[in-house]
VEXBA-395202 format. One record per residue (C-alpha): residue number from 0; x, y, z; residue in one letter. Coordinates in Angstrom, 2 decimals, padded with zeros to 5 digits, always signed. Layout:
BEGIN
NUM,X,Y,Z,A
...
//
This chain:
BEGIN
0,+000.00,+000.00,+000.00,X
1,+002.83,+002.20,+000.95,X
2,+004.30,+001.61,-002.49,X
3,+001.43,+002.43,-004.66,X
4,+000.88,+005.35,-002.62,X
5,+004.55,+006.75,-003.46,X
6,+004.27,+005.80,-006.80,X
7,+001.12,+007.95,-006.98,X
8,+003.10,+010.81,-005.57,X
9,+006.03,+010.32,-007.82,X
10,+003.34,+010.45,-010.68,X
11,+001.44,+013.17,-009.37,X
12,+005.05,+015.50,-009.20,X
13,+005.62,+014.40,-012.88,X
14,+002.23,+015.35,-013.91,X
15,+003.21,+019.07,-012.11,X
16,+006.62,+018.93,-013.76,X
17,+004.66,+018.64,-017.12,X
18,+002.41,+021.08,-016.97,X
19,+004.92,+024.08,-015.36,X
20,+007.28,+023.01,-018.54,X
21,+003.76,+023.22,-020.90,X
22,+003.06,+026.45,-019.27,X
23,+006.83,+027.95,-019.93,X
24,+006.75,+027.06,-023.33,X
25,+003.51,+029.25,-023.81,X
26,+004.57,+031.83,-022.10,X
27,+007.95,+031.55,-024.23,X
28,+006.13,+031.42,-027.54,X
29,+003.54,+034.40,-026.55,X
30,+006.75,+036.36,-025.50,X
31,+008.38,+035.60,-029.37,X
32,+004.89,+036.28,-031.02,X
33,+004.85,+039.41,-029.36,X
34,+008.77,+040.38,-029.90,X
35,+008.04,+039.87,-033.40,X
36,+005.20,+042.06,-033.74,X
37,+006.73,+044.84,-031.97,X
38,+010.28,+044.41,-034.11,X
39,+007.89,+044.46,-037.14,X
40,+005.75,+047.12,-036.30,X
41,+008.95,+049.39,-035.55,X
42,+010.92,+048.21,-038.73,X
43,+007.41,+049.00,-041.36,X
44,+007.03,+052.70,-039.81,X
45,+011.34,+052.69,-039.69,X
46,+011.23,+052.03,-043.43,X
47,+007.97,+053.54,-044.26,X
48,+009.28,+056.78,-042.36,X
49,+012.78,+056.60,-044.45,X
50,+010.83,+056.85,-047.70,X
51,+009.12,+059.99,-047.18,X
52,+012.18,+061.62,-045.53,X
53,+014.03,+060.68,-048.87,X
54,+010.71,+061.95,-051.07,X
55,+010.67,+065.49,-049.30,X
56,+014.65,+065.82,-049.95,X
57,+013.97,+064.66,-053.55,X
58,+010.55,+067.40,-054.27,X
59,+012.54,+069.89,-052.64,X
60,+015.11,+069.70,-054.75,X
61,+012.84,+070.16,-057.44,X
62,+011.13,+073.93,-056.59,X
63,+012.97,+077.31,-057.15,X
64,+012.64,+078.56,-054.05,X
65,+013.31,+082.29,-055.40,X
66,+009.86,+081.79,-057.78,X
67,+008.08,+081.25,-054.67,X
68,+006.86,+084.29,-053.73,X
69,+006.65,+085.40,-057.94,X
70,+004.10,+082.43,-058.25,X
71,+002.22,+083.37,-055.36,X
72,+001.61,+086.64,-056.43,X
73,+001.66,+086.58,-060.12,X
74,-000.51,+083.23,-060.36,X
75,+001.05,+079.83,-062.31,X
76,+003.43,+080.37,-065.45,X
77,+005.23,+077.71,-067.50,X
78,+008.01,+076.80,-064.73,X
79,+005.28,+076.25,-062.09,X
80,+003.15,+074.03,-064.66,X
81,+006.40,+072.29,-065.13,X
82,+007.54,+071.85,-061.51,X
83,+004.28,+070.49,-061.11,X
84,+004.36,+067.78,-063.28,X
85,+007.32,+066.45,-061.78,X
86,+006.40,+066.88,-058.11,X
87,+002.92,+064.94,-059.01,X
88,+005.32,+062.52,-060.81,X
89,+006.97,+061.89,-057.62,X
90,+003.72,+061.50,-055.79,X
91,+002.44,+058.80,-057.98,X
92,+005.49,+056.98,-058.21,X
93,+006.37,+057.05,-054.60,X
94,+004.07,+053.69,-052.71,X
95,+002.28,+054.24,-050.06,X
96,+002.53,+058.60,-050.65,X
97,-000.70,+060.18,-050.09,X
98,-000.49,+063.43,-050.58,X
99,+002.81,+065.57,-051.39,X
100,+002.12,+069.43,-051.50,X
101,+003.97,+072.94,-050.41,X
102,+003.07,+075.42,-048.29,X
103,+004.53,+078.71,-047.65,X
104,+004.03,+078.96,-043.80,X
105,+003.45,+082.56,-042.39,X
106,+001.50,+083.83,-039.21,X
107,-002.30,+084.04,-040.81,X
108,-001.39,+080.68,-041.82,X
109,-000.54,+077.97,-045.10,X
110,-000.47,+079.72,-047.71,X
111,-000.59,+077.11,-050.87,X
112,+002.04,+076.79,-053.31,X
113,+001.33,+073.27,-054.53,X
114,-001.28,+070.86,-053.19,X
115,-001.29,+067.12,-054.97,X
116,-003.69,+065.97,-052.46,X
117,-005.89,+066.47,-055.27,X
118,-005.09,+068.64,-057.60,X
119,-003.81,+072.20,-057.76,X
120,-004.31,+075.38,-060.14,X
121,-003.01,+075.00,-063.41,X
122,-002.46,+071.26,-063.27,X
123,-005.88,+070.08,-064.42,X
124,-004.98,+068.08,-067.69,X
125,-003.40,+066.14,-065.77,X
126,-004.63,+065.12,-062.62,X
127,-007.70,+062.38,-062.65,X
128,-009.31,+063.02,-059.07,X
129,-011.13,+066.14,-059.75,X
130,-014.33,+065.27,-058.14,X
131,-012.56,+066.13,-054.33,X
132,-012.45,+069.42,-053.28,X
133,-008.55,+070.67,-052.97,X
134,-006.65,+073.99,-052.33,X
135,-005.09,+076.20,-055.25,X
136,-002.20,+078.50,-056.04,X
137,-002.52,+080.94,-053.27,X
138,-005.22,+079.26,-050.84,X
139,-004.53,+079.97,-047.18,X
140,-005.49,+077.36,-045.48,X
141,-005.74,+077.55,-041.61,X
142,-003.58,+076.03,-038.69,X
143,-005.20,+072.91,-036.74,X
144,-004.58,+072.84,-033.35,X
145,-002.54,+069.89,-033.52,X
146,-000.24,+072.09,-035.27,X
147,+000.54,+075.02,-033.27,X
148,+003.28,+073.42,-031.08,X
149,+005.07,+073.19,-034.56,X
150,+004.46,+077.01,-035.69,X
151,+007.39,+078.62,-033.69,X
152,+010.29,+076.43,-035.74,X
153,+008.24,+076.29,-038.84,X
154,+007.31,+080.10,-038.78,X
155,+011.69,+080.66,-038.52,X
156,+012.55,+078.28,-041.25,X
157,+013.67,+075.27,-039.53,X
158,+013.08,+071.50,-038.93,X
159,+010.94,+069.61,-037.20,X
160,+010.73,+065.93,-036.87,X
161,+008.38,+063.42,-038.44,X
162,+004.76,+063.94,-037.00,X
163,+002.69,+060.83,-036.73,X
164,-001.07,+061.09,-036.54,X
165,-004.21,+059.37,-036.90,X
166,-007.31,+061.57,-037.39,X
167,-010.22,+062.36,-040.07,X
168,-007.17,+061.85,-043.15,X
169,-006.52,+058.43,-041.49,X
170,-002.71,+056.96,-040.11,X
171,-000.23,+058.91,-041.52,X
172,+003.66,+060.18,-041.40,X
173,+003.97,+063.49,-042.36,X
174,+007.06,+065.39,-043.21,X
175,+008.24,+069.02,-043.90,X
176,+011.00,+069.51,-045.33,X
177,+012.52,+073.48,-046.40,X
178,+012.79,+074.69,-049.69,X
179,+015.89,+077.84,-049.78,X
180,+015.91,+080.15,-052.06,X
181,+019.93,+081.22,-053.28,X
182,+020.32,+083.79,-050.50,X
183,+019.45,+080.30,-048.59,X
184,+016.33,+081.76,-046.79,X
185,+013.60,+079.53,-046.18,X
186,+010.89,+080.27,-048.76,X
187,+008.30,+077.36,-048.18,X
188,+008.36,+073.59,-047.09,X
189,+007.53,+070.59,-049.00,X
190,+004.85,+068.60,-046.88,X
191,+004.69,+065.00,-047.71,X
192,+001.91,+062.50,-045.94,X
193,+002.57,+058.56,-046.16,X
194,-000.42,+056.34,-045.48,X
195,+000.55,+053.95,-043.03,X
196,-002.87,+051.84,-044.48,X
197,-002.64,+048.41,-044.10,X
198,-000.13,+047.45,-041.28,X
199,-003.02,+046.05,-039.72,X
200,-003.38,+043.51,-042.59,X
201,+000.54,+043.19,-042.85,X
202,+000.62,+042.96,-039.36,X
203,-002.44,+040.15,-039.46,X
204,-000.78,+038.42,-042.15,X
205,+002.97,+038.25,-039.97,X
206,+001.31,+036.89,-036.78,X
207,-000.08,+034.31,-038.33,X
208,+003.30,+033.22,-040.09,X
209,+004.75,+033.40,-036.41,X
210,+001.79,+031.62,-035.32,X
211,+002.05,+028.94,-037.07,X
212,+005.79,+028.20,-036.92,X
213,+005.53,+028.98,-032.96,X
214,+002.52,+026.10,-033.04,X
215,+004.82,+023.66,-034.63,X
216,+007.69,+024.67,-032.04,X
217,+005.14,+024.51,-029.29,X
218,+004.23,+021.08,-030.37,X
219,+006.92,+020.06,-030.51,X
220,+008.32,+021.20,-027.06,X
221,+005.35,+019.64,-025.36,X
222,+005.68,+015.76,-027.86,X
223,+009.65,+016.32,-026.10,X
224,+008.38,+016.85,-022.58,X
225,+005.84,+014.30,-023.14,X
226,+008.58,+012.21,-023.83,X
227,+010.78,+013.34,-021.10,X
228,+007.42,+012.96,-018.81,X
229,+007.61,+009.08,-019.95,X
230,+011.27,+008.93,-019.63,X
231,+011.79,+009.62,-016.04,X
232,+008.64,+007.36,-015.49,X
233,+011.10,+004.52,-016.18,X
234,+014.13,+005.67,-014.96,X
235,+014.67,+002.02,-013.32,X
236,+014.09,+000.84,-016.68,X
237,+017.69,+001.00,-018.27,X
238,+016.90,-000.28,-021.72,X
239,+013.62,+001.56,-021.74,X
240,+015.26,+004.56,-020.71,X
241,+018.35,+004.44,-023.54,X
242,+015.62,+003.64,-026.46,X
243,+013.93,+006.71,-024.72,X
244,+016.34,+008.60,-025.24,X
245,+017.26,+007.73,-028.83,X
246,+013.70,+008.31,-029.85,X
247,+013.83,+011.49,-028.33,X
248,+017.00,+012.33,-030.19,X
249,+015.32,+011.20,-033.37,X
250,+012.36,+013.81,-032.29,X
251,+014.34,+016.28,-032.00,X
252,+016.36,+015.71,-035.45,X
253,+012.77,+015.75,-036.88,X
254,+011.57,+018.73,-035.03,X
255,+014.70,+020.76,-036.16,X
256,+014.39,+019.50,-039.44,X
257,+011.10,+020.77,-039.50,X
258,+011.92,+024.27,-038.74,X
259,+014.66,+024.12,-041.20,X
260,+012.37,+023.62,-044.07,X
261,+010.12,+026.20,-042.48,X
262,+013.20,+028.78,-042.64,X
263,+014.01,+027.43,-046.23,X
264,+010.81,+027.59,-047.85,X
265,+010.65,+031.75,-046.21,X
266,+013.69,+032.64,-048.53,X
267,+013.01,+031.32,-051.96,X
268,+016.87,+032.38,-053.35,X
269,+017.76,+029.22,-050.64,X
270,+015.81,+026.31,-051.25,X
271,+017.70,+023.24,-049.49,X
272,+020.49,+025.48,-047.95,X
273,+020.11,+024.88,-044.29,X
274,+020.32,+021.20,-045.14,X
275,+023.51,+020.92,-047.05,X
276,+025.11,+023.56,-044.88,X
277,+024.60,+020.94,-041.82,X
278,+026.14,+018.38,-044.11,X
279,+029.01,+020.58,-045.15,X
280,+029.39,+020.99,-041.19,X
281,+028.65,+017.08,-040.37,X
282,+032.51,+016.64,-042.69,X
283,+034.46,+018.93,-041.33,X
284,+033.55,+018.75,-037.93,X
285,+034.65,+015.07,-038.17,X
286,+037.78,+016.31,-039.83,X
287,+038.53,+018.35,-037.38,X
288,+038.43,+015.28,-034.97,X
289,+034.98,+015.87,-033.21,X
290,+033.59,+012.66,-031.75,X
291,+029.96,+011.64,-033.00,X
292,+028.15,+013.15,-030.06,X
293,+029.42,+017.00,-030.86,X
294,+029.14,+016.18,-034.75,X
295,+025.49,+015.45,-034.00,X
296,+024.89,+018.66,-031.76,X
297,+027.11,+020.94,-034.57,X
298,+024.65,+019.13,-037.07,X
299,+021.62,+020.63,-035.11,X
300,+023.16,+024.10,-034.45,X
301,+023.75,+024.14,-038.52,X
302,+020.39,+023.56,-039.51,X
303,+019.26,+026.45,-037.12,X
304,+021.90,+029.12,-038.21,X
305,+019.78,+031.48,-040.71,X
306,+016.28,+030.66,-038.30,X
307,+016.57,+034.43,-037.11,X
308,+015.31,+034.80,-041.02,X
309,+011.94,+034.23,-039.59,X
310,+011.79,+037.58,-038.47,X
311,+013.00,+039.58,-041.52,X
312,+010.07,+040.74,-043.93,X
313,+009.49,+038.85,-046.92,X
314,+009.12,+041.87,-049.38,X
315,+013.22,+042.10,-048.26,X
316,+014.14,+038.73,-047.77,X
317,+012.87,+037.68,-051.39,X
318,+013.49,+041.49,-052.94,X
319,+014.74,+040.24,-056.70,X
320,+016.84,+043.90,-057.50,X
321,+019.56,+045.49,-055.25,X
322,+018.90,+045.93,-051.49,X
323,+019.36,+049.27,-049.97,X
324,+021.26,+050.16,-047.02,X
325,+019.07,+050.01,-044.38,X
326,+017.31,+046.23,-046.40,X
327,+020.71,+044.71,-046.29,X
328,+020.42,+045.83,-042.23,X
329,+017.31,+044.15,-041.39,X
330,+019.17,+040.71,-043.84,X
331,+021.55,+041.23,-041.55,X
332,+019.65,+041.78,-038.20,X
333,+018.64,+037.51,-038.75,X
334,+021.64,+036.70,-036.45,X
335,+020.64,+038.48,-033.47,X
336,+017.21,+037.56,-034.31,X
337,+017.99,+033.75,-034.62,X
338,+019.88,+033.85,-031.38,X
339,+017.03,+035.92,-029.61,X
340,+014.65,+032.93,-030.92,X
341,+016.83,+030.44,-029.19,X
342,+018.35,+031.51,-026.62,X
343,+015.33,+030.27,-023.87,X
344,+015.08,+026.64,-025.38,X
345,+017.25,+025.45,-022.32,X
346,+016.71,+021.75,-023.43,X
347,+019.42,+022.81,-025.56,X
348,+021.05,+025.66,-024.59,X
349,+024.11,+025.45,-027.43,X
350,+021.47,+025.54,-030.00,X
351,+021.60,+029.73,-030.64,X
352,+025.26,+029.80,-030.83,X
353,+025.41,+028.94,-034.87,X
354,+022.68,+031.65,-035.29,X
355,+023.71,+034.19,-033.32,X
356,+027.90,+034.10,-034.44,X
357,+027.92,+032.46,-038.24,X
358,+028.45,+035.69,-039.37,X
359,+031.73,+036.64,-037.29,X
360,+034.80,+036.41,-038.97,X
361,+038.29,+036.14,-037.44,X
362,+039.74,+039.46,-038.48,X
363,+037.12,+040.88,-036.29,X
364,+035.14,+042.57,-039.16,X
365,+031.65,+040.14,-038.62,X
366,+028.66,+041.12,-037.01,X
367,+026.55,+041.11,-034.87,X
368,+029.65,+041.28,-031.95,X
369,+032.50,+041.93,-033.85,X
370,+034.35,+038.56,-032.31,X
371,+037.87,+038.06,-033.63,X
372,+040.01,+034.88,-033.99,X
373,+039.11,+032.63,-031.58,X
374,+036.30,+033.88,-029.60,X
375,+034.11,+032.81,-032.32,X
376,+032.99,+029.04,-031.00,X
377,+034.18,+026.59,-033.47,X
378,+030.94,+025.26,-034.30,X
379,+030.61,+029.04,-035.55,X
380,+034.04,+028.82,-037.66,X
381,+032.79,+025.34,-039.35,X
382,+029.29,+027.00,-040.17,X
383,+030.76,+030.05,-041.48,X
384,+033.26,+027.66,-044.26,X
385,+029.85,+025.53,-044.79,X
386,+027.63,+028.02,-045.26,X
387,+030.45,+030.17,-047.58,X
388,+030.62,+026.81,-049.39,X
389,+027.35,+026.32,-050.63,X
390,+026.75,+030.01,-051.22,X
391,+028.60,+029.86,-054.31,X
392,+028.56,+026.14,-055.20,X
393,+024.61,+025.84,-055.29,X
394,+021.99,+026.46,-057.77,X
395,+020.06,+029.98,-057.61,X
396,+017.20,+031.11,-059.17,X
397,+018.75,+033.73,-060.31,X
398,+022.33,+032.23,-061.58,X
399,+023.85,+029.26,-061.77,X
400,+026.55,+027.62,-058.91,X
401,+029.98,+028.74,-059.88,X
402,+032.92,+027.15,-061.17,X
403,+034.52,+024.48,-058.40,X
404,+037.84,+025.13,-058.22,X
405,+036.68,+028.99,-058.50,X
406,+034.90,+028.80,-055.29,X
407,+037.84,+026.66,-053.44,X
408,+040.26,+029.51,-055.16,X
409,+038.34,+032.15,-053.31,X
410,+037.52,+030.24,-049.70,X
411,+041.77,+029.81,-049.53,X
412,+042.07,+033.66,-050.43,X
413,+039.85,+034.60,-047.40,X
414,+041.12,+031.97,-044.85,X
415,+042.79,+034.00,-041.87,X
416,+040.30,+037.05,-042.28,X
417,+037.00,+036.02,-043.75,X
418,+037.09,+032.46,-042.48,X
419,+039.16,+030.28,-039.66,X
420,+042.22,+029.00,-041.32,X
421,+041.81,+025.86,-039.14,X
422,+038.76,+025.05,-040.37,X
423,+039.81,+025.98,-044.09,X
424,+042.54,+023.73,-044.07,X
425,+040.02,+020.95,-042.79,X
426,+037.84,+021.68,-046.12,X
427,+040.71,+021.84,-048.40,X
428,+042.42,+018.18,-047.00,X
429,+038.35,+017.14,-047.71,X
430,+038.52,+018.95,-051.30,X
431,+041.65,+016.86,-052.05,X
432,+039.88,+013.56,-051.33,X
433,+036.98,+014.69,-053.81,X
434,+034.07,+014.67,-051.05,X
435,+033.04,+018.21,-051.40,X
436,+032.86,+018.48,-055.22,X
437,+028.96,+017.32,-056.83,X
438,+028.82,+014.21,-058.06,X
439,+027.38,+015.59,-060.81,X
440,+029.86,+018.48,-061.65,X
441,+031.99,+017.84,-064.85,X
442,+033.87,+021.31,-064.47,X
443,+031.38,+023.59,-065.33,X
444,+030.24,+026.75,-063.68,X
445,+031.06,+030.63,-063.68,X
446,+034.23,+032.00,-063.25,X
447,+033.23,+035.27,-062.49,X
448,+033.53,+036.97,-059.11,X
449,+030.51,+036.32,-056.99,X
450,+029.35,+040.21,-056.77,X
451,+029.51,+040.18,-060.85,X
452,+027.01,+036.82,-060.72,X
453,+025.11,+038.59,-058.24,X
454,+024.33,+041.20,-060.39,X
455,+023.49,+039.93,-063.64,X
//
């Protein structure tokens, strides 16, 4: 009796175990759902923001700010009618910019010099939206109260920040930006209004991305705890327990795997990369002498390293022309994201370190933390020569893998600075034995550099 009764206790402190480790995974995955939102939310207005900052430079470039005060009181001549055209050329080839329009900005109030929220005097033939009521050459238009705390640097000709607001002309950004004249006197300000419309729906449409990939990792969490649950349940069971534990193993494989494809199918220049880059790491982890237990955890870490992708917009991730600056940021913002992602699993606590440091590079150059030599974990330095590797020897949609003994040229020009030199020389003892090259590669491939690939 005394038995059965422990036994229930022993059950009954599993059955509490199970349910704390259920409820920390929740919490865990609410915590990343909501990261993610907030990181999204703050990189769309970040980038919307940057665009009409760089379409107020580019109208006010446009204007003559000494026919300013000629075209206000002389009416519209030719150069107006043509500075129009191109500032309502900007405005409908600018996305998401609502209306674009310049005011001269005195005491009584705006006094219109352009106004493309519909149309403007002079413009007529061609602007479409003539059926909304819209301010003309020489309108004053007066100041909302929203707007007063702006007047005192507007009213001397200097800059103010980005306003956001959300009233009767809906969510917008709205930016002034001065126009000089040559004795470089401010003469009016460009106002430009983005619609921040539909972050909701792109908002919507991201959570439920998250949502799904954080069901699958919640799943899976709880099928490992379950299994852990039924583990320690027979813990006196030594054969039980070791197939236990090889099942789990196999669960996990298949639960990482999982994600893996999840990350590859996101970025469709990558199909199959996470894969071979763990493969690439599998070989020269074992050349490097790692016993079959680490192989098997760098094998893991591998197929997690470009996870943090998850969190990078697709419109950027799968952009087919040139990235800008502050794109090739949030590309490379997936390190610290991937690490971020996990850094809490603590049934494997080694499993962010690919993610988070795949990008470092010994010279100390890398990013995100600028580790040199090495600090970098080696389990880093293998991923970084895998994942170099197949970045030029694999099939793009866009081009075509390149040459083999190109790419192995290249990977022993940037050993020492670009890559571990260990870890380099572990490849190229591998290349000599013929088990990196495709079976079925007969010596074709590009020659050219792989920034001159890139771009064609």
């Amino acid at each position: 009796m005394k038995d059965k009764s422990e036994k229930t206790v022993h059950n009954n402190r599993h059955r509490l175990l199970m349910i704390l480790f259920a409820l920390l995974v929740i919490v865990t995955v609410v915590l990343i759902v909501v990261t993610s939102m907030v990181i999204f939310n703050r990189t769309t207005r970040n980038y919307r923001e940057q665009i009409i900052i760089n379409t107020s430079r580019l109208a006010a470039e446009q204007i003559d700010g000494n026919k300013i005060d000629g075209w206000l009181a002389n009416g519209a001549d030719d150069e107006y009618i043509k500075t129009g055209r191109v500032l309502n050329s900007i405005l409908n080839n600018t996305p998401y910019l609502q209306y674009l329009y310049v005011y001269q900005i005195k005491s009584d109030g705006c006094h219109v010099v352009f106004d493309f929220e519909t149309t403007a005097e002079g413009l007529t033939e061609y602007d479409e939206r003539l059926d909304i009521d819209a301010s003309v050459l020489g309108d004053v238009v007066e100041f909302d109260e929203s707007f007063e705390e702006y007047l005192p640097s507007l009213l001397s000709g200097g800059r103010i920040d980005t306003i956001e607001s959300n009233d009767t002309y809906g969510w917008l950004l709205s930016r002034y930006e001065p126009v000089f004249d040559s004795n470089g006197k401010c003469a009016a300000y460009v106002g430009a209004d983005i619609s921040m419309h539909g972050v909701y729906d792109y908002v919507e449409n991201y959570v439920l991305q998250i949502g799904i990939i954080a069901a699958i990792f919640l799943a899976g969490c709880i099928l490992i705890g379950m299994r852990l649950y039924v583990g320690a349940r027979r813990a006196d069971e030594m054969d039980s327990l070791i197939n236990q534990q090889k099942r789990d193993k196999e669960l996990t494989r298949e639960i990482i795997e999982a994600f893996a494809k999840v990350v590859d199918l996101k970025d469709s220049y990558t199909q199959g990369h996470s894969f071979r880059v763990a493969k690439y790491t599998d070989m020269l982890a074992r050349e490097l002498g790692c016993d079959e237990e680490t192989v098997e955890k760098y094998h893991n870490i591998a197929l997690m390293h470009d996870i943090g992708k998850i969190g990078v917009p697709d419109v950027v991730l799968n952009k087919p022309g040139k990235l800008t600056d502050e794109e090739f940021d949030l590309i490379k913002s997936h390190a610290a994201r991937g690490y971020d992602v996990l850094e809490s699993i603590s049934l494997m606590p080694e499993i962010a370190i690919g993610a988070h440091t795949h990008h470092e590079r010994p010279d100390g150059k890398g990013y995100p933390l600028g580790l040199k030599g090495n600090e970098i974990p080696l389990v880093a330095q293998i991923i970084s020569v895998a994942d170099c590797f197949d970045a030029m020897y694999s099939n793009r949609p866009y081009r075509s893998r390149m040459n083999f003994d190109k790419v192995v040229s290249i990977i022993k020009e940037i050993s020492g600075t670009q890559l571990s030199q260990q870890v380099v020389d572990a490849f190229l003892r591998l290349v000599e034995r013929g088990e990196f090259r495709a079976p079925d590669d007969t010596g074709g491939g590009s020659t050219e550099s792989i920034e001159n690939i890139h771009n064609k």
